[in-house]
N, C-alpha and C positions, 0 to 999 in steps of 0.2 A: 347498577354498574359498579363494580368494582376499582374499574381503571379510569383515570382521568380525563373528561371529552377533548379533546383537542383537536383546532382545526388546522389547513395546510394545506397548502399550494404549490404544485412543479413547476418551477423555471427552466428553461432550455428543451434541450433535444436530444442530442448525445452525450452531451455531460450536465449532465442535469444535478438539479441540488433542492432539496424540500425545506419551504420556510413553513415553522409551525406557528401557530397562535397563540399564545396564553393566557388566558384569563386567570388574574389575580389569585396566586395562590398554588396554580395547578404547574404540576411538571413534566419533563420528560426526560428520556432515558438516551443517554447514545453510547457508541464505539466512541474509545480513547480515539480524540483525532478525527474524529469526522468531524468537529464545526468548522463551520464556515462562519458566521460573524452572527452577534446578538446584539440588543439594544438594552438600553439604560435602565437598569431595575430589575432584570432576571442575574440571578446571583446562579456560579458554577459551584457543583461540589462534586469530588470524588469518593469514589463508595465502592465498598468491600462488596464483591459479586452483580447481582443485577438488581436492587434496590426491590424486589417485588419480595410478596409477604412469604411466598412457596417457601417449605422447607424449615419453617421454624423462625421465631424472630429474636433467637438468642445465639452467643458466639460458636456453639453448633452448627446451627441454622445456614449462617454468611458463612463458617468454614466450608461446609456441603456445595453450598451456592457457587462461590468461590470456585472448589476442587473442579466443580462442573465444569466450566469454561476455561479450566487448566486441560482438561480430558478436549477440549473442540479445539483447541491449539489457538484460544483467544487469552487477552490479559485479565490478572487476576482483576480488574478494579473495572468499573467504568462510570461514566460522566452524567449527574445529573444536571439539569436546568430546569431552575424554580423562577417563576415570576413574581417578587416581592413587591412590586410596583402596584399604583389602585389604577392602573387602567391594563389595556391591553398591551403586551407585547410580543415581538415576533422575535425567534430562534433559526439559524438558518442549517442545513447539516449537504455535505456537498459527497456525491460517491467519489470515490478511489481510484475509479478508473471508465473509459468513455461506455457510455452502458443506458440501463432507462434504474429508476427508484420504482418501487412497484408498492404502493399503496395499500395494508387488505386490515379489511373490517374483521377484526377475528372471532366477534360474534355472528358475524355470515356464513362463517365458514368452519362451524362446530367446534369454535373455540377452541382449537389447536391447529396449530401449520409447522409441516416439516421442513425444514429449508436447511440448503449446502452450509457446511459450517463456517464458512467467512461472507455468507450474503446479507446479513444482519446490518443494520444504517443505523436505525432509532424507533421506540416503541413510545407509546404512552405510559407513566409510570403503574404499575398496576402489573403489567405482562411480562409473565418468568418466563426466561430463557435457560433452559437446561439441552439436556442431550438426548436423542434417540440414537439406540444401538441397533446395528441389522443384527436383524435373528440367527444368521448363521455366518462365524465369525471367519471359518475359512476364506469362504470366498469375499466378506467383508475386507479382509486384510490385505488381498490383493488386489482389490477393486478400484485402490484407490479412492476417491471422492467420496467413494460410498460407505465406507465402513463407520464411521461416524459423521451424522448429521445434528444439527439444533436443531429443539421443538420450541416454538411458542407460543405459549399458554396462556389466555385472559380470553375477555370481555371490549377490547380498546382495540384501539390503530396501533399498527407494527409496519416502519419499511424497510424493504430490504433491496438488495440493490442489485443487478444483473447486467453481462456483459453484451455488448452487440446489440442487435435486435430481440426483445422477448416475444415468445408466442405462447397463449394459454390455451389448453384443452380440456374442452373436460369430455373425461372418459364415459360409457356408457358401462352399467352392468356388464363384466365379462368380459372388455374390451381390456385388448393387448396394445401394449404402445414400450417395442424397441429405441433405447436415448444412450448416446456416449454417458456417460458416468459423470462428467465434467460438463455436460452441457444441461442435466438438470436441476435447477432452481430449487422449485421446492413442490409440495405437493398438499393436500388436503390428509385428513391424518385416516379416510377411510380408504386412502390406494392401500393396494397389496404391494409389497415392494421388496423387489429380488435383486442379486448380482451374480449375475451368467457368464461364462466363458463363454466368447467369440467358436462357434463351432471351424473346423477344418485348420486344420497347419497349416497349408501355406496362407489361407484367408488371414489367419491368427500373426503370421510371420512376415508376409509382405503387405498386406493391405492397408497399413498405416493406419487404422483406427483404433489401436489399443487392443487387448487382449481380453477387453471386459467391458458389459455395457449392461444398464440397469434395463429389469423388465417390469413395467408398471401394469396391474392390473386394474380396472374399475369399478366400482362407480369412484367416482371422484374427481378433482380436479389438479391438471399439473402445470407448471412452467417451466419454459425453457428457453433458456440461453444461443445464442447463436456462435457468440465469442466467447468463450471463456478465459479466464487470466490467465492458466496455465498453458492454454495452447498462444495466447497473445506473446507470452512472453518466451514462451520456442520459438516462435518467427523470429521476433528481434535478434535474438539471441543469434540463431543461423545466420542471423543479415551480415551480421557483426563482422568484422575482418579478422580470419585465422592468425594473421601474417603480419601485425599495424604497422610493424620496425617497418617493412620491406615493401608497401604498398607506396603509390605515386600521390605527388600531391592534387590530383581530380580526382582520384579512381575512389568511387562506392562513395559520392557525397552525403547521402544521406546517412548509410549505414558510419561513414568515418567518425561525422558529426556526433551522431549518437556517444562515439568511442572515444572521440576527447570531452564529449558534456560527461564524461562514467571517471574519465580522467587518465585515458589514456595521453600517448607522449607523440 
Protein backbone atom coordinates (compact mmCIF):
# COMPACT_ATOMS: atom_id res chain seq x y z
CA UNK A 1 0.00 0.00 0.00
CA UNK A 2 1.23 3.12 -0.89
CA UNK A 3 -1.46 5.46 0.65
CA UNK A 4 -2.42 5.59 4.32
CA UNK A 5 -5.25 2.89 5.82
CA UNK A 6 -7.78 5.13 7.10
CA UNK A 7 -10.97 4.49 8.50
CA UNK A 8 -14.53 6.48 8.34
CA UNK A 9 -17.83 6.72 8.89
CA UNK A 10 -21.09 8.87 7.19
CA UNK A 11 -23.28 10.90 9.41
CA UNK A 12 -26.53 12.21 8.24
CA UNK A 13 -28.60 11.85 5.06
CA UNK A 14 -28.78 14.80 2.90
CA UNK A 15 -26.00 16.75 4.32
CA UNK A 16 -23.94 14.47 5.26
CA UNK A 17 -20.24 14.89 6.57
CA UNK A 18 -17.43 11.87 6.84
CA UNK A 19 -15.45 11.43 10.18
CA UNK A 20 -12.13 9.73 9.48
CA UNK A 21 -10.00 7.79 11.97
CA UNK A 22 -6.36 8.08 12.42
CA UNK A 23 -4.10 6.10 13.71
CA UNK A 24 -1.03 7.70 15.05
CA UNK A 25 0.94 9.02 12.49
CA UNK A 26 -1.27 8.67 9.45
CA UNK A 27 -3.01 11.50 7.43
CA UNK A 28 -5.22 12.77 5.32
CA UNK A 29 -5.74 15.12 2.55
CA UNK A 30 -8.82 17.74 2.12
CA UNK A 31 -10.29 20.73 0.01
CA UNK A 32 -9.39 24.20 1.71
CA UNK A 33 -12.57 24.41 3.85
CA UNK A 34 -14.20 21.29 4.04
CA UNK A 35 -13.43 20.63 7.90
CA UNK A 36 -15.83 20.37 9.87
CA UNK A 37 -14.17 19.86 13.44
CA UNK A 38 -11.00 17.61 14.75
CA UNK A 39 -9.90 16.53 17.97
CA UNK A 40 -6.92 17.07 20.26
CA UNK A 41 -3.60 15.97 18.72
CA UNK A 42 -4.05 15.90 14.88
CA UNK A 43 -1.98 18.97 13.81
CA UNK A 44 -3.38 21.02 10.36
CA UNK A 45 -0.86 21.98 7.77
CA UNK A 46 -1.09 23.67 4.35
CA UNK A 47 0.63 22.34 1.33
CA UNK A 48 1.68 23.36 -2.02
CA UNK A 49 -0.55 20.99 -4.52
CA UNK A 50 -1.88 17.62 -3.27
CA UNK A 51 0.63 16.42 -0.93
CA UNK A 52 1.03 12.87 -2.92
CA UNK A 53 4.51 11.77 -4.25
CA UNK A 54 3.08 11.89 -8.35
CA UNK A 55 5.02 14.31 -10.26
CA UNK A 56 8.33 14.52 -8.67
CA UNK A 57 9.27 15.49 -4.99
CA UNK A 58 11.11 18.67 -5.80
CA UNK A 59 10.06 22.41 -6.53
CA UNK A 60 9.26 21.25 -10.11
CA UNK A 61 7.33 18.49 -8.97
CA UNK A 62 4.57 20.72 -6.40
CA UNK A 63 5.06 23.55 -9.29
CA UNK A 64 3.33 20.72 -11.84
CA UNK A 65 1.13 19.48 -8.87
CA UNK A 66 0.04 22.95 -8.13
CA UNK A 67 -0.45 24.17 -11.96
CA UNK A 68 -2.76 20.96 -12.07
CA UNK A 69 -5.45 22.17 -9.86
CA UNK A 70 -5.04 25.79 -11.26
CA UNK A 71 -6.08 24.10 -14.85
CA UNK A 72 -9.59 22.25 -12.63
CA UNK A 73 -10.53 25.79 -11.25
CA UNK A 74 -9.38 24.38 -7.63
CA UNK A 75 -6.88 26.42 -5.19
CA UNK A 76 -3.34 26.31 -5.37
CA UNK A 77 -2.79 24.72 -1.68
CA UNK A 78 -4.68 22.21 0.15
CA UNK A 79 -5.16 21.01 3.78
CA UNK A 80 -3.35 18.12 5.45
CA UNK A 81 -4.44 16.40 8.76
CA UNK A 82 -1.78 14.40 10.71
CA UNK A 83 -2.53 12.66 13.94
CA UNK A 84 0.51 13.39 16.19
CA UNK A 85 -1.30 11.95 19.15
CA UNK A 86 -0.32 8.05 20.61
CA UNK A 87 -3.82 6.95 20.33
CA UNK A 88 -6.55 7.35 17.87
CA UNK A 89 -8.20 10.31 16.55
CA UNK A 90 -11.04 11.39 14.48
CA UNK A 91 -11.11 14.19 11.58
CA UNK A 92 -14.50 15.27 10.57
CA UNK A 93 -14.94 16.79 6.70
CA UNK A 94 -18.72 18.07 5.98
CA UNK A 95 -19.98 18.54 1.86
CA UNK A 96 -20.82 21.93 0.56
CA UNK A 97 -23.89 21.45 -0.25
CA UNK A 98 -27.11 19.07 0.53
CA UNK A 99 -25.93 15.82 -1.40
CA UNK A 100 -24.56 12.11 -0.26
CA UNK A 101 -20.09 11.71 0.15
CA UNK A 102 -19.47 8.85 -1.77
CA UNK A 103 -16.76 6.51 -0.47
CA UNK A 104 -14.48 4.43 -3.10
CA UNK A 105 -11.78 2.05 -2.54
CA UNK A 106 -9.44 2.99 -5.37
CA UNK A 107 -7.79 -0.10 -5.30
CA UNK A 108 -11.26 -1.75 -6.45
CA UNK A 109 -11.60 0.26 -8.87
CA UNK A 110 -8.29 0.02 -11.12
CA UNK A 111 -6.71 2.47 -9.29
CA UNK A 112 -7.90 5.44 -10.89
CA UNK A 113 -11.43 7.40 -10.88
CA UNK A 114 -12.51 10.22 -13.06
CA UNK A 115 -14.68 12.57 -11.31
CA UNK A 116 -16.37 16.27 -12.07
CA UNK A 117 -13.86 18.71 -11.26
CA UNK A 118 -15.34 20.26 -7.88
CA UNK A 119 -16.65 16.76 -6.56
CA UNK A 120 -13.36 16.00 -4.67
CA UNK A 121 -14.14 16.21 -0.34
CA UNK A 122 -10.77 14.33 0.97
CA UNK A 123 -8.48 11.28 0.14
CA UNK A 124 -6.00 9.36 2.02
CA UNK A 125 -2.60 10.93 1.86
CA UNK A 126 -0.97 8.86 -0.83
CA UNK A 127 -3.78 9.65 -3.72
CA UNK A 128 -2.80 12.30 -6.70
CA UNK A 129 -5.27 14.31 -7.76
CA UNK A 130 -4.49 15.74 -11.32
CA UNK A 131 -6.54 16.35 -14.41
CA UNK A 132 -8.14 14.37 -17.21
CA UNK A 133 -8.47 16.21 -20.56
CA UNK A 134 -11.51 15.07 -23.20
CA UNK A 135 -9.90 13.91 -26.26
CA UNK A 136 -11.56 16.20 -28.43
CA UNK A 137 -11.30 19.69 -27.32
CA UNK A 138 -14.01 21.29 -29.47
CA UNK A 139 -16.83 19.94 -28.20
CA UNK A 140 -14.89 19.68 -24.73
CA UNK A 141 -15.07 23.52 -24.70
CA UNK A 142 -18.59 23.76 -25.13
CA UNK A 143 -19.77 21.05 -23.00
CA UNK A 144 -19.41 22.67 -20.38
CA UNK A 145 -18.67 20.23 -17.21
CA UNK A 146 -17.04 18.22 -19.45
CA UNK A 147 -14.14 19.58 -20.79
CA UNK A 148 -11.96 19.27 -17.89
CA UNK A 149 -12.44 16.69 -15.17
CA UNK A 150 -10.02 15.35 -11.95
CA UNK A 151 -8.32 11.79 -12.09
CA UNK A 152 -7.49 10.10 -8.95
CA UNK A 153 -4.84 8.09 -8.71
CA UNK A 154 -3.59 5.56 -5.71
CA UNK A 155 -4.07 2.54 -3.77
CA UNK A 156 -6.32 4.31 -0.62
CA UNK A 157 -9.81 5.77 0.19
CA UNK A 158 -10.94 8.99 -1.88
CA UNK A 159 -14.37 10.95 -1.10
CA UNK A 160 -16.02 12.81 -3.03
CA UNK A 161 -19.12 14.39 -2.78
CA UNK A 162 -22.55 14.67 -5.12
CA UNK A 163 -25.71 16.51 -5.28
CA UNK A 164 -29.30 15.15 -4.66
CA UNK A 165 -29.69 11.73 -4.78
CA UNK A 166 -26.71 9.50 -6.32
CA UNK A 167 -27.24 6.44 -8.56
CA UNK A 168 -24.42 4.07 -9.58
CA UNK A 169 -24.33 1.95 -12.78
CA UNK A 170 -22.20 -0.16 -14.01
CA UNK A 171 -22.08 -0.47 -17.66
CA UNK A 172 -21.99 -3.78 -19.42
CA UNK A 173 -19.46 -4.14 -22.51
CA UNK A 174 -20.85 -1.86 -25.26
CA UNK A 175 -23.50 -0.38 -23.28
CA UNK A 176 -24.50 3.24 -24.02
CA UNK A 177 -25.63 5.34 -21.18
CA UNK A 178 -26.92 9.21 -22.47
CA UNK A 179 -26.28 11.86 -18.89
CA UNK A 180 -26.74 15.86 -18.81
CA UNK A 181 -22.93 16.96 -18.48
CA UNK A 182 -23.65 18.39 -15.05
CA UNK A 183 -25.28 15.44 -13.70
CA UNK A 184 -22.28 13.08 -14.09
CA UNK A 185 -20.07 12.42 -11.07
CA UNK A 186 -17.46 10.48 -11.98
CA UNK A 187 -16.66 7.20 -13.61
CA UNK A 188 -14.30 4.29 -13.64
CA UNK A 189 -11.22 5.17 -15.74
CA UNK A 190 -12.08 2.07 -18.44
CA UNK A 191 -15.65 4.11 -19.69
CA UNK A 192 -15.18 5.56 -23.07
CA UNK A 193 -16.29 8.96 -22.77
CA UNK A 194 -17.66 11.49 -25.22
CA UNK A 195 -19.41 15.03 -25.48
CA UNK A 196 -22.26 15.23 -28.06
CA UNK A 197 -24.43 17.87 -29.36
CA UNK A 198 -28.06 17.45 -28.41
CA UNK A 199 -29.45 16.42 -32.11
CA UNK A 200 -32.52 18.53 -33.67
CA UNK A 201 -32.88 22.60 -33.28
CA UNK A 202 -35.72 22.98 -31.93
CA UNK A 203 -35.01 19.86 -29.34
CA UNK A 204 -31.51 21.86 -28.95
CA UNK A 205 -33.39 25.33 -28.60
CA UNK A 206 -36.49 24.77 -26.59
CA UNK A 207 -36.11 21.72 -24.58
CA UNK A 208 -34.38 23.15 -21.64
CA UNK A 209 -31.73 20.43 -21.18
CA UNK A 210 -28.57 22.19 -22.60
CA UNK A 211 -27.18 21.80 -25.81
CA UNK A 212 -24.75 19.01 -24.70
CA UNK A 213 -24.75 15.71 -22.91
CA UNK A 214 -21.90 13.20 -22.17
CA UNK A 215 -22.14 9.61 -23.84
CA UNK A 216 -20.58 7.00 -21.69
CA UNK A 217 -19.68 3.72 -23.09
CA UNK A 218 -18.87 0.35 -21.26
CA UNK A 219 -17.54 -1.76 -19.41
CA UNK A 220 -17.26 0.28 -16.40
CA UNK A 221 -18.78 1.95 -13.81
CA UNK A 222 -20.57 5.42 -13.37
CA UNK A 223 -22.24 7.86 -11.00
CA UNK A 224 -24.62 10.20 -11.14
CA UNK A 225 -25.97 13.15 -9.61
CA UNK A 226 -29.54 13.91 -9.48
CA UNK A 227 -29.13 17.70 -8.28
CA UNK A 228 -26.40 19.29 -9.41
CA UNK A 229 -25.00 22.75 -8.13
CA UNK A 230 -25.36 24.47 -11.06
CA UNK A 231 -28.81 23.69 -11.98
CA UNK A 232 -29.43 24.11 -7.74
CA UNK A 233 -28.31 27.48 -8.08
CA UNK A 234 -30.50 28.44 -11.36
CA UNK A 235 -33.52 27.77 -9.36
CA UNK A 236 -32.82 30.01 -6.61
CA UNK A 237 -31.57 32.40 -8.64
CA UNK A 238 -34.99 32.46 -10.72
CA UNK A 239 -36.92 32.37 -7.40
CA UNK A 240 -35.23 35.41 -6.55
CA UNK A 241 -37.43 38.81 -6.92
CA UNK A 242 -36.53 40.72 -10.27
CA UNK A 243 -38.10 43.78 -8.83
CA UNK A 244 -37.00 43.71 -4.47
CA UNK A 245 -37.57 47.95 -4.45
CA UNK A 246 -41.15 47.31 -5.70
CA UNK A 247 -42.47 44.02 -4.23
CA UNK A 248 -45.02 43.99 -1.10
CA UNK A 249 -44.07 43.21 2.30
CA UNK A 250 -45.59 39.09 2.15
CA UNK A 251 -45.05 38.55 -1.50
CA UNK A 252 -42.46 35.57 -2.35
CA UNK A 253 -41.45 34.94 1.46
CA UNK A 254 -39.33 32.57 0.98
CA UNK A 255 -37.68 33.74 -2.30
CA UNK A 256 -37.56 37.55 -0.23
CA UNK A 257 -35.95 35.99 2.59
CA UNK A 258 -33.19 34.52 0.63
CA UNK A 259 -32.76 38.35 -0.71
CA UNK A 260 -32.34 40.15 2.36
CA UNK A 261 -29.96 36.91 4.09
CA UNK A 262 -27.67 37.89 0.22
CA UNK A 263 -28.31 41.55 1.57
CA UNK A 264 -30.73 42.99 -0.13
CA UNK A 265 -32.83 46.28 1.13
Amino acid sequence: MNNHEIDFKLHGDDMQFVEVELDPNETVIAEAGALMMMEDGIVMETIFGDGSKGGGSGIMGKLIGAGKRVITGESLFMTTFTNQGTGKRHVSFASPYPGKIIPMDLSTLGGKVICQKDAFLAAAKGVSIGIEFQRKLGTGFFGGEGFIMQKLEGDGLAFIHAGGTLYRKNLQKGEVLRVDTGCLVAMTADVDYNIEMVSGVKTALFGGEGLFFATLRGPGSVWIQSLPFSRLASRVFAAAPQNPAGRSQGEGSVAGGLFDLLGGK
